[in-house]
FIRO-619713 format. One record per residue (C-alpha): residue number from 1; residue in three letters; chain; x, y, z. Coordinates in nm, 4 decimals, padded with zeros to 6 digits, m for minus. Example, Ala and Ser with C-alpha at 12.3 -4.5 7.8 and 13.67 -1.06 7.14 Angstrom:
(1,"ALA","A",(01.2300,m00.4500,00.7800))
(2,"SER","A",(01.3670,m00.1060,00.7140))
//
This chain:
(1,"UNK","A",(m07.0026,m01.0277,m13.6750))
(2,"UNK","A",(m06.8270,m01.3194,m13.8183))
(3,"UNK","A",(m06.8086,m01.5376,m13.5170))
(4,"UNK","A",(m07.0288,m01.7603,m13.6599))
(5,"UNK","A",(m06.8509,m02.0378,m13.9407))
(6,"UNK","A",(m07.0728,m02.0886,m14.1987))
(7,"UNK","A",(m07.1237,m02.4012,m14.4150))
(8,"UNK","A",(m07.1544,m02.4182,m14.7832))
(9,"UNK","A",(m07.2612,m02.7812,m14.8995))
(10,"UNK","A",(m07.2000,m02.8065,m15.2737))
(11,"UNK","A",(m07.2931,m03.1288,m15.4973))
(12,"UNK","A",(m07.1155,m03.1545,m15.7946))
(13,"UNK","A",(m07.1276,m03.3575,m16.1413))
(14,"UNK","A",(m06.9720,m03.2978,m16.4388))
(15,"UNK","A",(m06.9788,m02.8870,m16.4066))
(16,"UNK","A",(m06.6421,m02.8156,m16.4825))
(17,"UNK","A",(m06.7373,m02.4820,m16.7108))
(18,"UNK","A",(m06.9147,m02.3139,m16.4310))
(19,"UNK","A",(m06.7029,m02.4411,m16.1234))
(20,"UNK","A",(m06.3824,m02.1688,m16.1266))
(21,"UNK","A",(m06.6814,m01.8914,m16.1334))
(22,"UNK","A",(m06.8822,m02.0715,m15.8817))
(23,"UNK","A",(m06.5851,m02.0946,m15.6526))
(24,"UNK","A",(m06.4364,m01.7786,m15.6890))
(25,"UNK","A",(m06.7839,m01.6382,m15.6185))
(26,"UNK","A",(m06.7724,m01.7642,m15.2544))
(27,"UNK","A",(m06.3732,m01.6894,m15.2287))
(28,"UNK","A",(m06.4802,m01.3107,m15.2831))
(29,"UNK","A",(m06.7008,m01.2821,m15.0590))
(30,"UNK","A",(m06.7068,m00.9961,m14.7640))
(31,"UNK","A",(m06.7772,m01.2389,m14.4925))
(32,"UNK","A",(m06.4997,m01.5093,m14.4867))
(33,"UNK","A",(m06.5120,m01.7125,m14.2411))
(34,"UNK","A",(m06.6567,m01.9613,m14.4353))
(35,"UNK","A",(m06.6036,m02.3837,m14.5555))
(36,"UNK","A",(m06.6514,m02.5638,m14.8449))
(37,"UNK","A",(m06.7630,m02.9070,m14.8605))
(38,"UNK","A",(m06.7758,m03.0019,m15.1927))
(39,"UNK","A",(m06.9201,m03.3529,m15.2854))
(40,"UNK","A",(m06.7967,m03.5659,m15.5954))
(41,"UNK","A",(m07.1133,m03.6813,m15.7188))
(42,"UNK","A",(m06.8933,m03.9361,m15.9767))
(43,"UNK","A",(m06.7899,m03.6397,m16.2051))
(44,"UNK","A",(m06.6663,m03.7981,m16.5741))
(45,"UNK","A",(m06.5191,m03.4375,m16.6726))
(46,"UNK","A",(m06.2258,m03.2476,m16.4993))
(47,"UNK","A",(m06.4701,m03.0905,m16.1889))
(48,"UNK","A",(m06.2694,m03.3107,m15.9601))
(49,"UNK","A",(m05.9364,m03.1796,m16.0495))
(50,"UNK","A",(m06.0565,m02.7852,m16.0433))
(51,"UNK","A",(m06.1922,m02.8442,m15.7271))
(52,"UNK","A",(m05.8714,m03.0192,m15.5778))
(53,"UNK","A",(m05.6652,m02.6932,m15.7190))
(54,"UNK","A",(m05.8549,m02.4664,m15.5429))
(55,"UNK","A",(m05.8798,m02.7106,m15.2219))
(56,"UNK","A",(m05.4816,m02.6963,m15.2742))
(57,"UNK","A",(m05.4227,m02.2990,m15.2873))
(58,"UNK","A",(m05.7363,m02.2420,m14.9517))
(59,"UNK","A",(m05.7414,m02.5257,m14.6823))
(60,"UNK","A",(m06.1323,m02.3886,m14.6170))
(61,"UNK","A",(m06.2395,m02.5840,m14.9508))
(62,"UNK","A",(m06.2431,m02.9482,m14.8768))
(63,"UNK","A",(m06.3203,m03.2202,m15.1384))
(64,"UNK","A",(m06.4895,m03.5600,m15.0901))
(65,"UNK","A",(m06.6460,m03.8220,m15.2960))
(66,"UNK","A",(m07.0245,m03.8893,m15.2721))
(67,"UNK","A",(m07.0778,m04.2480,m15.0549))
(68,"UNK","A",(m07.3572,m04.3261,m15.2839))
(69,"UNK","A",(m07.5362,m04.1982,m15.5912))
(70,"UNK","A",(m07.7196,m03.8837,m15.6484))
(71,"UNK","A",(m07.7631,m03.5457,m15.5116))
(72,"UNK","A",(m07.9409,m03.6366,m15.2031))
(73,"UNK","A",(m07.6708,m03.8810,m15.0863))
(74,"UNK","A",(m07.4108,m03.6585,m15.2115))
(75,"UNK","A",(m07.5842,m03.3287,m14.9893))
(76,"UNK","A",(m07.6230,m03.6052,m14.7014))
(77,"UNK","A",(m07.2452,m03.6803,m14.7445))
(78,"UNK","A",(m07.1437,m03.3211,m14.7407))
(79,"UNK","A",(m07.3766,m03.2422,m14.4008))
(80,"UNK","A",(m07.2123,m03.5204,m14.2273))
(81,"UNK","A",(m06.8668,m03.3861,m14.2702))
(82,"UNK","A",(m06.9987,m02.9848,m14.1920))
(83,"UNK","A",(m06.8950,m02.8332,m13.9280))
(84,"UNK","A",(m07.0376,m02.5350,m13.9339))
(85,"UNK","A",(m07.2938,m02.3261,m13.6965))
(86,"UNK","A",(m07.4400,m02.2187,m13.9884))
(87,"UNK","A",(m07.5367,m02.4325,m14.3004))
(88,"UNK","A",(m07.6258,m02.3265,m14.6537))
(89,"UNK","A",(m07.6415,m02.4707,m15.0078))
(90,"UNK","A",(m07.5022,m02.3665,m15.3091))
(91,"UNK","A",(m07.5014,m02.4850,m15.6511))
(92,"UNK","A",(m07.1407,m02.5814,m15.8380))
(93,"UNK","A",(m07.3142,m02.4160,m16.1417))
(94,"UNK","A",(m07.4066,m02.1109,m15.9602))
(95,"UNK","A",(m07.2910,m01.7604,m15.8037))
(96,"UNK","A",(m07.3028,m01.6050,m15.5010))
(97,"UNK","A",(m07.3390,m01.1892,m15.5326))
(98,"UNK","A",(m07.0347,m01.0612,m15.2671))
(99,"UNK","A",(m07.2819,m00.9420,m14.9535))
(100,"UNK","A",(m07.4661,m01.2952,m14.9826))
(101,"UNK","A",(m07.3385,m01.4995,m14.6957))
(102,"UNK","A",(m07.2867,m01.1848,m14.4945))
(103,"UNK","A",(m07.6495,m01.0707,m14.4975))
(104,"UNK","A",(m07.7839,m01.4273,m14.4555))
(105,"UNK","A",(m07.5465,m01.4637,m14.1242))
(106,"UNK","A",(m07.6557,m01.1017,m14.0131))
(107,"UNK","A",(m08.0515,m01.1680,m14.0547))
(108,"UNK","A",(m07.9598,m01.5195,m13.8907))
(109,"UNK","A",(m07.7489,m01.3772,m13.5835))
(110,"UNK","A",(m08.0386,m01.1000,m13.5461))
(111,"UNK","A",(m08.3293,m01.3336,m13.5485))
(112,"UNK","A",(m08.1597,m01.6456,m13.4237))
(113,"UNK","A",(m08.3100,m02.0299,m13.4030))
(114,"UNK","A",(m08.6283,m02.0791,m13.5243))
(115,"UNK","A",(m08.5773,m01.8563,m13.8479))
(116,"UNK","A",(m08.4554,m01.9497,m14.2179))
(117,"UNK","A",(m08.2776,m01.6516,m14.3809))
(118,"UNK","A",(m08.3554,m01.6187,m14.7628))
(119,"UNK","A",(m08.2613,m01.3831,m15.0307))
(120,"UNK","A",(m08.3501,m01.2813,m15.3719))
(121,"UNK","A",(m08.2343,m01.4406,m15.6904))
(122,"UNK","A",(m08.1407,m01.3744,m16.0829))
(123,"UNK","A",(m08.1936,m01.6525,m16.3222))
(124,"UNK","A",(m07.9103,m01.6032,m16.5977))
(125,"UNK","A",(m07.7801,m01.7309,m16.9040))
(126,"UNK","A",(m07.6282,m01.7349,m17.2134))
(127,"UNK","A",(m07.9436,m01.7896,m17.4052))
(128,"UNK","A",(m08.1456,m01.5418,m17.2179))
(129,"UNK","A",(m08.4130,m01.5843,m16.9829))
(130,"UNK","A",(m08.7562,m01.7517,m17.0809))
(131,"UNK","A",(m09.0838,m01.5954,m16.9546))
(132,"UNK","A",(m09.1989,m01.8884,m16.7417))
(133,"UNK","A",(m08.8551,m01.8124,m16.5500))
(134,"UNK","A",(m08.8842,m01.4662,m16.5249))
(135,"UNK","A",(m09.2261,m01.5116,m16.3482))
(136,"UNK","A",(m09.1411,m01.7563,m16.1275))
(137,"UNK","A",(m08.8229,m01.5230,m16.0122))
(138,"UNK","A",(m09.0437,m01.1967,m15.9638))
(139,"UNK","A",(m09.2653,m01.4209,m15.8101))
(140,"UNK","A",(m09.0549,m01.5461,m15.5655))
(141,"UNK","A",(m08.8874,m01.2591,m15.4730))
(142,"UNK","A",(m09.2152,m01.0558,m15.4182))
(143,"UNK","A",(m09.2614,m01.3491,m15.1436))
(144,"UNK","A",(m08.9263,m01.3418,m15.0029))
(145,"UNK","A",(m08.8927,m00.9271,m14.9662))
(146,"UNK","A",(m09.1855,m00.9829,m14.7152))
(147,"UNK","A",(m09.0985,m01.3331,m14.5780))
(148,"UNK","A",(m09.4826,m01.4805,m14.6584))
(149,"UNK","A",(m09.3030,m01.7177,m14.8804))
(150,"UNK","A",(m09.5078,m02.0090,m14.7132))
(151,"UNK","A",(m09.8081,m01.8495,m14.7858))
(152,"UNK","A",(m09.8205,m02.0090,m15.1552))
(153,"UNK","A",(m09.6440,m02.3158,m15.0830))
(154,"UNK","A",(m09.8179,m02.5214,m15.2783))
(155,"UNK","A",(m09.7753,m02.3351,m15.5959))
(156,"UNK","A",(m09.4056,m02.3775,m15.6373))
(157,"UNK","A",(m09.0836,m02.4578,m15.4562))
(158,"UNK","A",(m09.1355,m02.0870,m15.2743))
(159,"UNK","A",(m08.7461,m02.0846,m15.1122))
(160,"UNK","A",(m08.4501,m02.0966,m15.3752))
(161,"UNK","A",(m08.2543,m02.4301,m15.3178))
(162,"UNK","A",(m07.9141,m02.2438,m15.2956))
(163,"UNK","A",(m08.0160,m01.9479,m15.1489))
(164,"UNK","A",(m08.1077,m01.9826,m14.7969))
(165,"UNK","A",(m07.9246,m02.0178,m14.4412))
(166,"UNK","A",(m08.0242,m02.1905,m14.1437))
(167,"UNK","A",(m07.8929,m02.2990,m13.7587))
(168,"UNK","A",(m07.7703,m02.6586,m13.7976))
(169,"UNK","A",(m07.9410,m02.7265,m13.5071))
(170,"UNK","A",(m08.2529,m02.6342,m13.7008))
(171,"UNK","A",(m08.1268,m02.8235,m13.9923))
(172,"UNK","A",(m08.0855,m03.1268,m13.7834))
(173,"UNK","A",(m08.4648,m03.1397,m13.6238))
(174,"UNK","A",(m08.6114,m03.0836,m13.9719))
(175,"UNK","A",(m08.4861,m03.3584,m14.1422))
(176,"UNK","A",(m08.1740,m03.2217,m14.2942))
(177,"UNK","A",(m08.1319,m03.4362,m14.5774))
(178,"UNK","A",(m08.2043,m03.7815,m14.4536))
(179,"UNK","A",(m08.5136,m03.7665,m14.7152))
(180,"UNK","A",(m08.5499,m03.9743,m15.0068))
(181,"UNK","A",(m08.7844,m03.7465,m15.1747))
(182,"UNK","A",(m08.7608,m03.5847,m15.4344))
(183,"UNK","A",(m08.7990,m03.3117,m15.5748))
(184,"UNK","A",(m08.5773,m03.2560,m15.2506))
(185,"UNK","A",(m08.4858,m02.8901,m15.2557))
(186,"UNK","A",(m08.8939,m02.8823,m15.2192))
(187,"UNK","A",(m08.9229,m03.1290,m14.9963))
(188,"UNK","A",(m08.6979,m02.9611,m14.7596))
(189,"UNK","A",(m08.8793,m02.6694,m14.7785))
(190,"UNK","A",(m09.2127,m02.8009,m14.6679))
(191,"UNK","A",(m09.0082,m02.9732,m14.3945))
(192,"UNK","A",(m08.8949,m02.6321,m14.2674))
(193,"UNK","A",(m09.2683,m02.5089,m14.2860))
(194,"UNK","A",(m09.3759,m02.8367,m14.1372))
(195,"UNK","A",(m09.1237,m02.7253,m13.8485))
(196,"UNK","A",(m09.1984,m02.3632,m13.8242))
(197,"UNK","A",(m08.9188,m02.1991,m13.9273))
(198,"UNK","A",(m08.9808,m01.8075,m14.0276))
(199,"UNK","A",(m08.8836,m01.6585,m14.3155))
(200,"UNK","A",(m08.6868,m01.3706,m14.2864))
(201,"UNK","A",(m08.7449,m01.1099,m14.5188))
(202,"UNK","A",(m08.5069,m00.9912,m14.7809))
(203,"UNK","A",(m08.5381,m00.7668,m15.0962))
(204,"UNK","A",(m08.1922,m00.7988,m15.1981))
(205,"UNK","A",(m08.1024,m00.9983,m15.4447))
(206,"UNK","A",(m07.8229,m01.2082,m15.3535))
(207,"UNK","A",(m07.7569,m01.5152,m15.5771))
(208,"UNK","A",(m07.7172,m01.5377,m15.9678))
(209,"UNK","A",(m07.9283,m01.8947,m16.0866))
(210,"UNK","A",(m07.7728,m01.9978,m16.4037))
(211,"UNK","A",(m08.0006,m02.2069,m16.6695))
(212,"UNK","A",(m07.8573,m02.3945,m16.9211))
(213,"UNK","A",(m08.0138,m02.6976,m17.1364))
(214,"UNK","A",(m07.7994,m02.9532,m16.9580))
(215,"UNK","A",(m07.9195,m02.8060,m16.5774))
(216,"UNK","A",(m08.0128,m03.1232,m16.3496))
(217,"UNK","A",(m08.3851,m02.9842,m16.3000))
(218,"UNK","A",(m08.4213,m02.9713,m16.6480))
(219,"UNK","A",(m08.2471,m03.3469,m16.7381))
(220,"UNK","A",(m08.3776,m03.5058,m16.4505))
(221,"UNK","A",(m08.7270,m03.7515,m16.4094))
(222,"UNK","A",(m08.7190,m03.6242,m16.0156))
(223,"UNK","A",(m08.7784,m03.3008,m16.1161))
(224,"UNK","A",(m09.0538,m03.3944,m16.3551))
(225,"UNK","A",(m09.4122,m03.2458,m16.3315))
(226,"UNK","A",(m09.5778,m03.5313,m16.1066))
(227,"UNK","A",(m09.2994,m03.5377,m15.8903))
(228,"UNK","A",(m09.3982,m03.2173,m15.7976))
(229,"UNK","A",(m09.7463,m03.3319,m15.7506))
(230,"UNK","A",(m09.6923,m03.5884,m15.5936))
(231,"UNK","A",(m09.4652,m03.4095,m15.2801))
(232,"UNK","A",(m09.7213,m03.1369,m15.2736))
(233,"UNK","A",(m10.0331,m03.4446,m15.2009))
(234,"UNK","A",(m09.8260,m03.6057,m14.9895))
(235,"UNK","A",(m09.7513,m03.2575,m14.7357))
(236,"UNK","A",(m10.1336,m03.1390,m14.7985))
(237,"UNK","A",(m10.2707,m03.5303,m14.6381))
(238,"UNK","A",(m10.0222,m03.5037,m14.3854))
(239,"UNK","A",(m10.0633,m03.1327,m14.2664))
(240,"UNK","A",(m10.3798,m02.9949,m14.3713))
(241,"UNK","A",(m10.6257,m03.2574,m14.4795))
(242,"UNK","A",(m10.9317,m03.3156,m14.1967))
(243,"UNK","A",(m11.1604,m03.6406,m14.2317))
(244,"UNK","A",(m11.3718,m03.4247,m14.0452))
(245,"UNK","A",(m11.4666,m03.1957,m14.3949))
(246,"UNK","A",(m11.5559,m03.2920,m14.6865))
(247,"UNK","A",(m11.2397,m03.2686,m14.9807))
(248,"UNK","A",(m11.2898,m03.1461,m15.3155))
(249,"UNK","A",(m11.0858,m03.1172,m15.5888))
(250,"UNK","A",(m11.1152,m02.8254,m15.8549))
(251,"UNK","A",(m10.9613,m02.8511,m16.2051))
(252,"UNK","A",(m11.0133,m03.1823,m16.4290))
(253,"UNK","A",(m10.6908,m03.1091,m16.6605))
(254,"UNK","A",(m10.3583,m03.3377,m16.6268))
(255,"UNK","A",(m10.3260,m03.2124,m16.3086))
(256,"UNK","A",(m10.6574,m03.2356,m16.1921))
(257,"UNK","A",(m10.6608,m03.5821,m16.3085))
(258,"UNK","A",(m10.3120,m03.6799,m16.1691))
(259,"UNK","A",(m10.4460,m03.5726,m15.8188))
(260,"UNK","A",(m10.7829,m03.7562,m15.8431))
(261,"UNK","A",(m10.6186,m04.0851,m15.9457))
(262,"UNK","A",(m10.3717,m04.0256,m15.6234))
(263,"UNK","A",(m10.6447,m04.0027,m15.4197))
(264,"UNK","A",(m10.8221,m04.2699,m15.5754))
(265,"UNK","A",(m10.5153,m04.5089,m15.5141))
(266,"UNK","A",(m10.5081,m04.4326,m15.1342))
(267,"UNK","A",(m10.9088,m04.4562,m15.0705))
(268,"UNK","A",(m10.9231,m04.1084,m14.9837))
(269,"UNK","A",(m11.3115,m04.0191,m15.0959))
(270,"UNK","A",(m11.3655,m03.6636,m15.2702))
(271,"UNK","A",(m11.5637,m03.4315,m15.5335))
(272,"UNK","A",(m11.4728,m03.3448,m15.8425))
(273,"UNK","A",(m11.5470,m03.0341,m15.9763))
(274,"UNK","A",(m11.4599,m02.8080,m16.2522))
(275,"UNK","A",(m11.6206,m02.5086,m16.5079))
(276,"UNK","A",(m11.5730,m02.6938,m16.8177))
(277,"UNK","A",(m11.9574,m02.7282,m16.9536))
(278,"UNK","A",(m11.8088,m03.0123,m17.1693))
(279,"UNK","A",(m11.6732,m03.1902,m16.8586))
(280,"UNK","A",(m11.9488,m03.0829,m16.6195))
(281,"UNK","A",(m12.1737,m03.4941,m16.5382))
(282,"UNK","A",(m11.8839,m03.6926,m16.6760))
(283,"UNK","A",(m11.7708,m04.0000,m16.5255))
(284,"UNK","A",(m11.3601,m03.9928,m16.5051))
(285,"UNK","A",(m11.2118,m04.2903,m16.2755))
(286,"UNK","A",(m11.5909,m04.3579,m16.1583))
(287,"UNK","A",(m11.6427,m04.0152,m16.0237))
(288,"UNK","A",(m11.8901,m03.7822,m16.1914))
(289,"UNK","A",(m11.7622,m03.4345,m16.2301))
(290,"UNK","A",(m11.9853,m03.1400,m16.0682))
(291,"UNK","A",(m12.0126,m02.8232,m16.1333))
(292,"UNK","A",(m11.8474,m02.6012,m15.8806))
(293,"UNK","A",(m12.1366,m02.4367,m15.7276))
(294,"UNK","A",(m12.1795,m02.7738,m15.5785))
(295,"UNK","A",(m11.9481,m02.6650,m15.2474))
(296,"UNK","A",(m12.2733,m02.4516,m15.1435))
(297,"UNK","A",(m12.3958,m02.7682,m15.0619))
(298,"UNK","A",(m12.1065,m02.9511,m14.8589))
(299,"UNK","A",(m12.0997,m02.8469,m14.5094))
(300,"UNK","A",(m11.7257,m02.6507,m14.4289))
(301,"UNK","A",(m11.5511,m02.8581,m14.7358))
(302,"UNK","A",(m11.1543,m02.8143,m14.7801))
(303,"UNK","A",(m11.0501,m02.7545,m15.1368))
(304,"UNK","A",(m10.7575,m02.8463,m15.3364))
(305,"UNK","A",(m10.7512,m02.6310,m15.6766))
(306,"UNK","A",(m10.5468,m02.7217,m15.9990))
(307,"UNK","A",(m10.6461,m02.4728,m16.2058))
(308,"UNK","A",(m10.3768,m02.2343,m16.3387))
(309,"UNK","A",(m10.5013,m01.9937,m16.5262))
(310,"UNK","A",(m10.5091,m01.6523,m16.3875))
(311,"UNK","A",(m10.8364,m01.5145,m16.4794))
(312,"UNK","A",(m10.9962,m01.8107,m16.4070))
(313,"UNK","A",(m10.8086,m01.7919,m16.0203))
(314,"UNK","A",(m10.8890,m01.4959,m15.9832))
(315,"UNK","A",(m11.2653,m01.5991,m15.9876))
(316,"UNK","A",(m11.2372,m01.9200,m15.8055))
(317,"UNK","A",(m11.0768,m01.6689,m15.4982))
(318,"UNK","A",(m11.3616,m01.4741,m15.5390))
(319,"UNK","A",(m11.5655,m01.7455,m15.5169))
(320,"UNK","A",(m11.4464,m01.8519,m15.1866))
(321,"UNK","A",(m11.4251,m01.5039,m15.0667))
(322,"UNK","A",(m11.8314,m01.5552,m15.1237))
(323,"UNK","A",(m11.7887,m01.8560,m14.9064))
(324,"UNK","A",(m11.6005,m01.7060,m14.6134))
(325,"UNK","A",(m11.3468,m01.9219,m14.7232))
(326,"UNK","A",(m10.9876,m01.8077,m14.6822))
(327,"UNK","A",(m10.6683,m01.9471,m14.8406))
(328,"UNK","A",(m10.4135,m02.2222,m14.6896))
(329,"UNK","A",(m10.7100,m02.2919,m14.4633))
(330,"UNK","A",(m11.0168,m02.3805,m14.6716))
(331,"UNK","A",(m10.8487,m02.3871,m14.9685))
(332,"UNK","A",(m10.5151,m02.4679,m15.1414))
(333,"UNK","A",(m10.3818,m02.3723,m15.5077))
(334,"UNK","A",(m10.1799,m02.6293,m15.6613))
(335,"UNK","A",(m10.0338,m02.4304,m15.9330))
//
């Protein structure tokens, strides 16, 4: 089965602790034929030089310096010189289990263009795992062993940023990573669900996700909270919003708020409403909050909802269901 030569596009800055283990993770692996393109992102440590020994002992592993600054350019400089069928991501902090490229090229070559193969991950680390991470990783591997990842897209980056393979022809008409956006491992994402791609499902688990203090999504202002926000707005107004129905917006916490002033900014009218009783006929940015049984009296509104607790979702969805409203077509959870 390994006709097909895959691409592995690696960014890398100042990870010299994790890099040999990284590396040696993709050198193990049971499908081989395989390249490296690994992009100098203006590493200050050694990276560069463990990198360069391993490009020196396997002529697959190719090293190159990032033509501008960050990880966008430096993912944008490492598609550019791919040359690959096949093109996948990996972290330099990262490893791969040894089945993972095969099984993504398998599920690829079986369902060919059109698809995204994805697999399970494991968030690791010294430390140990915090709770918030161990949700999001059940949760996201619930989505991916039945390939509905889309279906909560606007929760949560819902395909792991080193841990999916595509076509490069696919690649190419979504964008690849001409972007500016950030956060762009989510971006991308809603780019291949703007395109259609299909998920294929996968209850394996095929890629360890190390966290550590000093992690780029942790360090990082593009990966702060209204970055996220911001991306998911932005993809809602341009692929589900209709001036035809009426918008509301349910939640008035920091997120709420964050969304309302967005929409504020571009002139893009809505209602405000939330279950607070304290909140309930306030005036916040010159729109009074309602209370949410207000939607019995917009005709076929559209419904963004920030509000993440889980008791309380599970009441607004049965609150649609009341409404024959269904979700990611009526309405849309934000967290």
């Amino acid at each position: 089965m390994e006709n097909q030569l895959i691409s592995i596009l690696i960014p890398f800055k100042n990870t010299s602790a994790f890099l040999p283990e990284c590396i040696e993770s993709i050198m193990l692996q049971n499908y081989q034929n395989w390249e490296i393109i690994a992009v100098d992102d203006h590493s200050s440590d050694n990276s560069r030089v463990i990198i360069e020994n391993y490009s020196s002992l396997d002529a697959r592993i190719k090293v190159h310096t990032n033509k501008g600054e960050g990880i966008i350019s430096a993912l944008r400089t490492a598609y550019y010189l791919s040359k690959g069928e096949f093109m996948t991501r990996m972290d330099s902090d990262d490893i791969m289990y040894p089945n993972k490229l095969y099984i993504l090229a398998s599920a690829l070559t079986k369902h060919g263009k059109g698809h995204i193969a994805v697999g399970g991950v494991q968030y690791f680390s010294d430390r140990g795992i915090s709770n918030g991470y161990q949700r999001y990783e059940s949760w996201l591997n619930k989505l991916t062993a039945k390939g509905d990842n889309y279906s909560e897209i606007y929760k949560e980056c819902v395909i792991p940023s080193p841990c999916w393979m595509v076509h490069k022809e696919d690649l190419e008409e979504c964008g690849a990573f001409e972007h500016n956006r950030y956060p762009e491992d989510y971006d991308l994402t809603f780019r291949f669900y703007e395109s259609g791609l299909e998920c294929i499902p996968c209850s394996k688990v095929l890629h360890r996700w190390r966290d550590y203090d000093s992690r780029t999504s942790r360090t990082s202002e593009h990966y702060a909270q209204n970055y996220f926000l911001h991306i998911k707005l932005y993809y809602y107004l341009k692929l589900h919003h209709d001036k035809k129905r009426p918008l509301t917006v349910w939640g008035a916490g920091n997120k709420g708020k964050s969304i309302a002033r967005d929409l504020i900014e571009q002139k893009i009218p809505f209602y405000w409403l939330c279950d607070n009783p304290k909140k309930i006929g306030k005036n916040i940015y010159g729109h009074e909050l309602r209370h949410y049984s207000y939607l019995h009296k917009l005709k076929n509104p559209k419904s963004i909802v920030t509000v993440a607790n889980e008791e309380a979702q599970k009441m607004i969805k049965n609150f649609f269901f009341n409404l024959g409203q269904h979700p990611m077509v009526d309405y849309y959870f934000f967290c």
